[in-house]
NUVO-453552 format. One record per residue (C-alpha): residue in one letter; x, y, z; residue number from 1. Coordinates in nm, 3 decimals, decimal comma. Each point is the difference from the previous one (the first is absolute). Layout:
<sites>
@r = A | xx = X | yy = Y | zz = Z | k = NUM
...
</sites>
This chain:
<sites>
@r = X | xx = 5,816 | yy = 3,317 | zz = -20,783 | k = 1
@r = X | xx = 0,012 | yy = -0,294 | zz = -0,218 | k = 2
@r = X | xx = -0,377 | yy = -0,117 | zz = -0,084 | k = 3
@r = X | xx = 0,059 | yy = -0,323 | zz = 0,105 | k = 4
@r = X | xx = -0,026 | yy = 0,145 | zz = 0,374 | k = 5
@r = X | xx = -0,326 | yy = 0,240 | zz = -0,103 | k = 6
@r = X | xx = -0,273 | yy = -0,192 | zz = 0,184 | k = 7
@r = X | xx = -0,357 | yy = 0,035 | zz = -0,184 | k = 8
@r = X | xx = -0,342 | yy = -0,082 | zz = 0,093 | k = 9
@r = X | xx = -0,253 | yy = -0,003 | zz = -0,278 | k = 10
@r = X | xx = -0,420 | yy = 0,049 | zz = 0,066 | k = 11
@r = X | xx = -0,139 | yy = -0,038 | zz = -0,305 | k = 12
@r = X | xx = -0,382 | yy = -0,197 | zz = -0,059 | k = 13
@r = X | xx = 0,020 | yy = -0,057 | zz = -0,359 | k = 14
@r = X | xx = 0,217 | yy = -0,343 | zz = 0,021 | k = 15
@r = X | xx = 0,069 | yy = 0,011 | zz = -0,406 | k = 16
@r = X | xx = 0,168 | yy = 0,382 | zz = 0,119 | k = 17
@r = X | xx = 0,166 | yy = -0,141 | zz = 0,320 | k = 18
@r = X | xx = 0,163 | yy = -0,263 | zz = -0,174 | k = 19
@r = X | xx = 0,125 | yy = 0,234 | zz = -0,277 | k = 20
@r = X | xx = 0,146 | yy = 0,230 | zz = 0,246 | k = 21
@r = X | xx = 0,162 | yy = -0,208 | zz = 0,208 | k = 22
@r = X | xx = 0,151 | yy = -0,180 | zz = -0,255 | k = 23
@r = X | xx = 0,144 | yy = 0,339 | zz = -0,167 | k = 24
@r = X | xx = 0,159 | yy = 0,108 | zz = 0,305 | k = 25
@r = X | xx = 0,125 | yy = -0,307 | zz = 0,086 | k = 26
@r = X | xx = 0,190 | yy = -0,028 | zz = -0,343 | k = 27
@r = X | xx = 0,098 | yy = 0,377 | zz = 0,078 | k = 28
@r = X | xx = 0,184 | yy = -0,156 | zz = 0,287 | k = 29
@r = X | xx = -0,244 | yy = 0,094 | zz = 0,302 | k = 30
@r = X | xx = -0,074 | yy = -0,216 | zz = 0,338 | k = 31
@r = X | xx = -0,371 | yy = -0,083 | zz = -0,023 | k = 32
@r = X | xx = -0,041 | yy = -0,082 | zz = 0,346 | k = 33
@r = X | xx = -0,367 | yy = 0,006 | zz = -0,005 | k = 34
@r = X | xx = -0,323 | yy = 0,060 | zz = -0,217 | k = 35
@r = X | xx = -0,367 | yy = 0,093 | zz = 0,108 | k = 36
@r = X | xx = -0,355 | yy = -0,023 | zz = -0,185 | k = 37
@r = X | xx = -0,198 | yy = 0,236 | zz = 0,214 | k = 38
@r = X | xx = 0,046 | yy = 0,263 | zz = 0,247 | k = 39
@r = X | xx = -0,052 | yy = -0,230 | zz = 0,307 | k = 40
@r = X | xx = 0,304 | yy = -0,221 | zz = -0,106 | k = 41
@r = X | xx = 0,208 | yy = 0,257 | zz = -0,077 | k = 42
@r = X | xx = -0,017 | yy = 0,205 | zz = 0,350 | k = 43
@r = X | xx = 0,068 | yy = -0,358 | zz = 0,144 | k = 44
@r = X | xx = 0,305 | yy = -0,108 | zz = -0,241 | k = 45
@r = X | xx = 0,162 | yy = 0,334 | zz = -0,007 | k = 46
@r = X | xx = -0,017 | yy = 0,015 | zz = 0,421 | k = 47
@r = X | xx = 0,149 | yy = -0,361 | zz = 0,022 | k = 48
@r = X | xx = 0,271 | yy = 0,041 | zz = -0,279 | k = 49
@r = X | xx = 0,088 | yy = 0,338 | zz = 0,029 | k = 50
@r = X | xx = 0,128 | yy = 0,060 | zz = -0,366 | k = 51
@r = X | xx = 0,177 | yy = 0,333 | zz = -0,077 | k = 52
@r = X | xx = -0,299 | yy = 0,061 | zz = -0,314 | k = 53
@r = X | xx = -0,339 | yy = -0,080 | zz = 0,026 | k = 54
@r = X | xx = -0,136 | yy = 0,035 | zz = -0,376 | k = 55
@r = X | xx = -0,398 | yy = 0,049 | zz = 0,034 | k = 56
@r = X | xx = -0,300 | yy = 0,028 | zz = -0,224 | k = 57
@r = X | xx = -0,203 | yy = 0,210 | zz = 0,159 | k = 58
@r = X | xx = -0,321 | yy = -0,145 | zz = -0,104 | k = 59
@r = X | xx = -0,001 | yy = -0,337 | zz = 0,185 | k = 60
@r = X | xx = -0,291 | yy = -0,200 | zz = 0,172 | k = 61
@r = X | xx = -0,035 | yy = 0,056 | zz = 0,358 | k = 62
@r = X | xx = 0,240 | yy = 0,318 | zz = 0,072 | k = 63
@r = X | xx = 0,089 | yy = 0,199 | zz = -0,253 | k = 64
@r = X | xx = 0,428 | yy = 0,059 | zz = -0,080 | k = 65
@r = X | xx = -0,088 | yy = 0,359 | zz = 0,209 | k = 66
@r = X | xx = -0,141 | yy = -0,171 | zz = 0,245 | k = 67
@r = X | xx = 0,282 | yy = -0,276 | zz = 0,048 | k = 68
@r = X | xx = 0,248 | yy = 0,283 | zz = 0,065 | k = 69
@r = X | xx = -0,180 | yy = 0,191 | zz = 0,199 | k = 70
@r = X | xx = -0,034 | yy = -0,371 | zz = 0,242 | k = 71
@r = X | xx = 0,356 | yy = -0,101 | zz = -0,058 | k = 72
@r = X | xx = 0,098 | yy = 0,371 | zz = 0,143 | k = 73
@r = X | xx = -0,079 | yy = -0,044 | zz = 0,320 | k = 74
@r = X | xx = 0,286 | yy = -0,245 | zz = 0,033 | k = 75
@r = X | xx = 0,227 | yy = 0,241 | zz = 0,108 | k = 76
@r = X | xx = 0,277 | yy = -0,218 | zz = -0,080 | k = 77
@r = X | xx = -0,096 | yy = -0,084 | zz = -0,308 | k = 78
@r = X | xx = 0,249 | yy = 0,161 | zz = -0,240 | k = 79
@r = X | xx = -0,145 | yy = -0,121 | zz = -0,337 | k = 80
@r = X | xx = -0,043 | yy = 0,286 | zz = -0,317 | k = 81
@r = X | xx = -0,384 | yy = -0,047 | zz = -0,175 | k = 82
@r = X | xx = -0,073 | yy = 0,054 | zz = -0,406 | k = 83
@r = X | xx = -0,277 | yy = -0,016 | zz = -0,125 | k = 84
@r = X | xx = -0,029 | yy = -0,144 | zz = -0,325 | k = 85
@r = X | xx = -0,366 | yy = 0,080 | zz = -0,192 | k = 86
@r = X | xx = -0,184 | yy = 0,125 | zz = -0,325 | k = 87
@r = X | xx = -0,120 | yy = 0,306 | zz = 0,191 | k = 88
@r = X | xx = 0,154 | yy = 0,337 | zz = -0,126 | k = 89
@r = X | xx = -0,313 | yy = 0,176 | zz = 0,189 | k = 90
@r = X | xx = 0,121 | yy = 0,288 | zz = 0,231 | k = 91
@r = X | xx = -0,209 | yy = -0,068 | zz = 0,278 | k = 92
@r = X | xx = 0,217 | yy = -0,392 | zz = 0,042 | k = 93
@r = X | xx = 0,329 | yy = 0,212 | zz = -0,049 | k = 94
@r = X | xx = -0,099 | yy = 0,251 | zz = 0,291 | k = 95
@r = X | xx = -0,071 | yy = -0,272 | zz = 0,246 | k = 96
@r = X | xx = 0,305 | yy = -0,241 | zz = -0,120 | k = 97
@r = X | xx = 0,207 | yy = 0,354 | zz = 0,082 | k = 98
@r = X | xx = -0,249 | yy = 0,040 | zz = 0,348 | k = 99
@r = X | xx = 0,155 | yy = -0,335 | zz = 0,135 | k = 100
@r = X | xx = 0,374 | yy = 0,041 | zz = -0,110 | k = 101
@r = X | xx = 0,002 | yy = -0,224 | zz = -0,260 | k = 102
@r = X | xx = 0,368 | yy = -0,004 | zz = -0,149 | k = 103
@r = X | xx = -0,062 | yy = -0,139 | zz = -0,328 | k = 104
@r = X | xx = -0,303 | yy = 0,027 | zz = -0,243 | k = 105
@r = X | xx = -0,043 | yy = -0,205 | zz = -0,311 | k = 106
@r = X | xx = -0,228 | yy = -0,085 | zz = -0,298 | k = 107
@r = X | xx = -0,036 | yy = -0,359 | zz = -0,110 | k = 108
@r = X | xx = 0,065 | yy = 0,158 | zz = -0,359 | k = 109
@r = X | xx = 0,371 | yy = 0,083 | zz = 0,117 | k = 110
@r = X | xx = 0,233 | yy = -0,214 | zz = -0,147 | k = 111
@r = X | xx = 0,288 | yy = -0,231 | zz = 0,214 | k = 112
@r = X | xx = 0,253 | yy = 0,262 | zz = -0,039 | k = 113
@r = X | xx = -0,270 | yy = 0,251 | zz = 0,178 | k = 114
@r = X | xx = -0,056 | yy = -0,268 | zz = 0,253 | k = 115
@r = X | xx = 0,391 | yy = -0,028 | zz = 0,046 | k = 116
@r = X | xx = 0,109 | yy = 0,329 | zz = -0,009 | k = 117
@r = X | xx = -0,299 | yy = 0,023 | zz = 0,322 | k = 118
@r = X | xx = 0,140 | yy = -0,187 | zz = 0,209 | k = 119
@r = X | xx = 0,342 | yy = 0,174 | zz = -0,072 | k = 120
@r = X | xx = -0,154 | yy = 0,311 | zz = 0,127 | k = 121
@r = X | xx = -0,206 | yy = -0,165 | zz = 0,313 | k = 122
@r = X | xx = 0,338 | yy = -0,184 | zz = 0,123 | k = 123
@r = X | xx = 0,178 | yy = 0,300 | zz = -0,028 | k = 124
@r = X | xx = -0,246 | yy = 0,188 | zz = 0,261 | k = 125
@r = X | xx = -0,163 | yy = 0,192 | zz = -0,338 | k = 126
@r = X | xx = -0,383 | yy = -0,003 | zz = -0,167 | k = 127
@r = X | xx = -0,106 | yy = -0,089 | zz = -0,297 | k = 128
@r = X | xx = -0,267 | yy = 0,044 | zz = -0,174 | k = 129
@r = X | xx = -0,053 | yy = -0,130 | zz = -0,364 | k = 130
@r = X | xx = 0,095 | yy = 0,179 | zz = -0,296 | k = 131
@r = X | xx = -0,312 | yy = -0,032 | zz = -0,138 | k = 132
@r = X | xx = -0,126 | yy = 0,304 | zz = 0,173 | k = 133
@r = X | xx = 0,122 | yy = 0,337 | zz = -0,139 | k = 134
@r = X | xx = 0,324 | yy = 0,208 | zz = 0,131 | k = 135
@r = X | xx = -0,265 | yy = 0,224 | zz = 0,230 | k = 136
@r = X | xx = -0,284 | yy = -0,241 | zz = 0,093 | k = 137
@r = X | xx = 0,163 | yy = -0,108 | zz = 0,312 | k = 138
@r = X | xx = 0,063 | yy = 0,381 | zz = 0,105 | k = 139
@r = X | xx = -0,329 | yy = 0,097 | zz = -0,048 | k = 140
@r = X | xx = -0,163 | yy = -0,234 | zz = 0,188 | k = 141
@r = X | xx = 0,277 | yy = 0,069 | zz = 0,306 | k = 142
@r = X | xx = -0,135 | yy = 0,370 | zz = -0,046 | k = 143
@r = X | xx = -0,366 | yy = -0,127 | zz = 0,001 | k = 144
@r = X | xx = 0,064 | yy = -0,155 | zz = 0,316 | k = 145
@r = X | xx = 0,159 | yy = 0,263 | zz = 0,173 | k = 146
@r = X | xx = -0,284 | yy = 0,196 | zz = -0,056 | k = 147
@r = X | xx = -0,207 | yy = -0,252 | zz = 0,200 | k = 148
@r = X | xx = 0,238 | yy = 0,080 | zz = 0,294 | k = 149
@r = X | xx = -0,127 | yy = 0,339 | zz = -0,029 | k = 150
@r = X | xx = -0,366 | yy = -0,059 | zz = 0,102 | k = 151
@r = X | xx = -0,185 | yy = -0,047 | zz = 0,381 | k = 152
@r = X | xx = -0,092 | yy = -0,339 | zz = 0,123 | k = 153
@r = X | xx = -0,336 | yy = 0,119 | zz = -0,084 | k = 154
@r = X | xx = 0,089 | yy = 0,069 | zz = -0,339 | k = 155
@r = X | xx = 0,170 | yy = -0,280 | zz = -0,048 | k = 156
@r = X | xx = -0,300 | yy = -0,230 | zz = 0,099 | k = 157
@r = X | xx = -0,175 | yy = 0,153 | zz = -0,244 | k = 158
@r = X | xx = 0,191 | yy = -0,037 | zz = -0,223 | k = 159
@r = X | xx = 0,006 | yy = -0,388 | zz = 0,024 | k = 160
@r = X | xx = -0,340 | yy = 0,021 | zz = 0,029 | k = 161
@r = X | xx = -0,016 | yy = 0,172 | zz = -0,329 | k = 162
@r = X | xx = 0,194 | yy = -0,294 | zz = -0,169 | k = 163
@r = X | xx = -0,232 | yy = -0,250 | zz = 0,077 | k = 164
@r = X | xx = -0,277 | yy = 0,190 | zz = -0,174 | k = 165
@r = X | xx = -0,185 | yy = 0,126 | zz = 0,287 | k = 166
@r = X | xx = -0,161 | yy = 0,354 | zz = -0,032 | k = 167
@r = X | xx = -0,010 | yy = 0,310 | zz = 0,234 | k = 168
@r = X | xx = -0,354 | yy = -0,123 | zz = 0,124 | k = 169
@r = X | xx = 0,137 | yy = -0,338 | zz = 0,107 | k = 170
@r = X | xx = 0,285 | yy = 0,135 | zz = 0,142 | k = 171
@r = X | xx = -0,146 | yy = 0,221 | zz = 0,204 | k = 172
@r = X | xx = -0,225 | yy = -0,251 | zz = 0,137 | k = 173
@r = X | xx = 0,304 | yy = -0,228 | zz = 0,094 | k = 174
@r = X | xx = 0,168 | yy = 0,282 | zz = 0,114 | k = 175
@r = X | xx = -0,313 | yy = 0,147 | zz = 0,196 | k = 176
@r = X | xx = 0,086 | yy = 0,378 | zz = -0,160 | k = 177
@r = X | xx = -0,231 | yy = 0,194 | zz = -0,167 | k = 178
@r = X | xx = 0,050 | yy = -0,041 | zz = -0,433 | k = 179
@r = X | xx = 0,108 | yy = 0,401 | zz = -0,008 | k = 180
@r = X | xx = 0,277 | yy = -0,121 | zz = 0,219 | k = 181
@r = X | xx = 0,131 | yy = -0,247 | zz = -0,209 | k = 182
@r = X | xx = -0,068 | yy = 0,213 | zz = -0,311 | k = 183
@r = X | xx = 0,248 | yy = 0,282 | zz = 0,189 | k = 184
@r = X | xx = 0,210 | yy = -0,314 | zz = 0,022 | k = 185
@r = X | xx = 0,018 | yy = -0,095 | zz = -0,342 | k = 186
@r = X | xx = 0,086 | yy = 0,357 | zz = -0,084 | k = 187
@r = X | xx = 0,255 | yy = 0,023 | zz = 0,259 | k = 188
@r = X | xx = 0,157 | yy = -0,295 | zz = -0,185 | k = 189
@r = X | xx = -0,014 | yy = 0,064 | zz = -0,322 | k = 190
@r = X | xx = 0,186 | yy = 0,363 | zz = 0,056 | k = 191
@r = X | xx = 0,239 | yy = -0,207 | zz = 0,218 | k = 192
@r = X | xx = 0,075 | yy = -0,272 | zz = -0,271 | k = 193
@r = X | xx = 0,025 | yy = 0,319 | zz = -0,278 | k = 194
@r = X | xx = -0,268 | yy = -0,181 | zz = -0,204 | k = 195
@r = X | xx = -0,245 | yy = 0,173 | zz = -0,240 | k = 196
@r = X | xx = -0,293 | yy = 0,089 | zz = 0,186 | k = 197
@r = X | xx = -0,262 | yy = -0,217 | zz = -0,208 | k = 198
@r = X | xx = -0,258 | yy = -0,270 | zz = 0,135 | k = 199
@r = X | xx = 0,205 | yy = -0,277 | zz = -0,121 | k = 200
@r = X | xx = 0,365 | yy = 0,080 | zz = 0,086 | k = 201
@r = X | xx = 0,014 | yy = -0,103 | zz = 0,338 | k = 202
@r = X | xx = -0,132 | yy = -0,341 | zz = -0,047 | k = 203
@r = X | xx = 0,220 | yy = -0,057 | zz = -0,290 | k = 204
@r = X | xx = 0,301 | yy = 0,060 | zz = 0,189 | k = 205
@r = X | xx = -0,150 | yy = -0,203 | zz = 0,282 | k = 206
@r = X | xx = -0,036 | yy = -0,306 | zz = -0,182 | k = 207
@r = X | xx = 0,312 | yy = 0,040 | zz = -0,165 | k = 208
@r = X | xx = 0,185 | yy = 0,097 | zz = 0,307 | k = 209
@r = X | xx = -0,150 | yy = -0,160 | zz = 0,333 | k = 210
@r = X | xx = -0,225 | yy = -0,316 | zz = -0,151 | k = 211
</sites>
């Protein structure tokens, strides 16, 4: 497909960035058909012009680029492919950009070529993620992930619960269970996950993993 006829919707809220970008891909030979400064804007320009890409920062006032996909998908209809373009290399942003399907994954580092040879990949039904990350970062996260598949509801409550820094005290007061139940719980988990059985390894992994 010629890029001429690649649609593209930018969301960026740094205008000095925006412009910059837009501009780039526009000499590159891409259809800017839209652009966005916050998450609000860009669930509403990317439902009314439809583009093919929808290039997002995901730190944006109002909805964050996570949050816009997850509104724009429940358009049915709505056949547009989501990167996200940001400085975060953290694994916990990279687990839930892979949670929602995103199909391309960039760092505003990457260079135009990175940017280019993206959308090559997204067009042609493929992910991307950047370069930047090593040759097994990407498969060890999938792997983390799948291990999250492996636990109860329960467990997996928990677990969130865990990333947002609550301990087994709170949590068994929100959860109205006893703290030795929870504590069976965490152990449960961390032989489930194959961690090290330590104090700390469990919320490690759930702030990198789940946050």
């Amino acid at each position: 497909m010629a890029k001429t006829n690649i649609t593209i919707v930018i969301a960026e809220d740094h205008p000095i960035m925006l412009k910059g970008l837009k501009q780039e891909l526009e000499q590159a030979g891409y259809s800017i058909i839209g652009t966005a400064v916050n998450g609000k804007e860009a669930v509403e320009t990317i439902k009314n012009l439809k583009p093919q890409i929808a290039l997002l920062d995901i730190e944006m006032p109002f909805l964050t680029g996570f949050e816009v996909m997850t509104a724009c998908k429940e358009n049915k209809d709505l056949q547009t492919r989501f990167v996200v373009m940001t400085y975060h290399k953290q694994k916990n942003f990279v687990a839930q950009a892979k949670k929602l399907g995103v199909h391309g994954y960039l760092l505003k580092e990457d260079s135009m070529e990175e940017i280019k040879k993206c959308i090559a990949t997204v067009m042609a039904n493929g992910i991307h993620f950047s370069r930047s990350f090593s040759d097994n970062f990407e498969t060890n996260v999938e792997n983390e992930l799948k291990k999250f598949a492996l636990l109860t509801p329960s467990e997996r409550k928990i677990v969130e619960l865990i990333a947002t820094g609550k301990t087994s005290n709170e949590i068994s007061d929100m959860l109205c269970v006893s703290p030795r139940t929870i504590q069976k719980h965490r152990t449960n988990i961390i032989e489930k996950l194959r961690l090290d059985p330590t104090p700390d390894s469990l919320i490690l992994w759930a702030k990198e993993y789940k946050e």
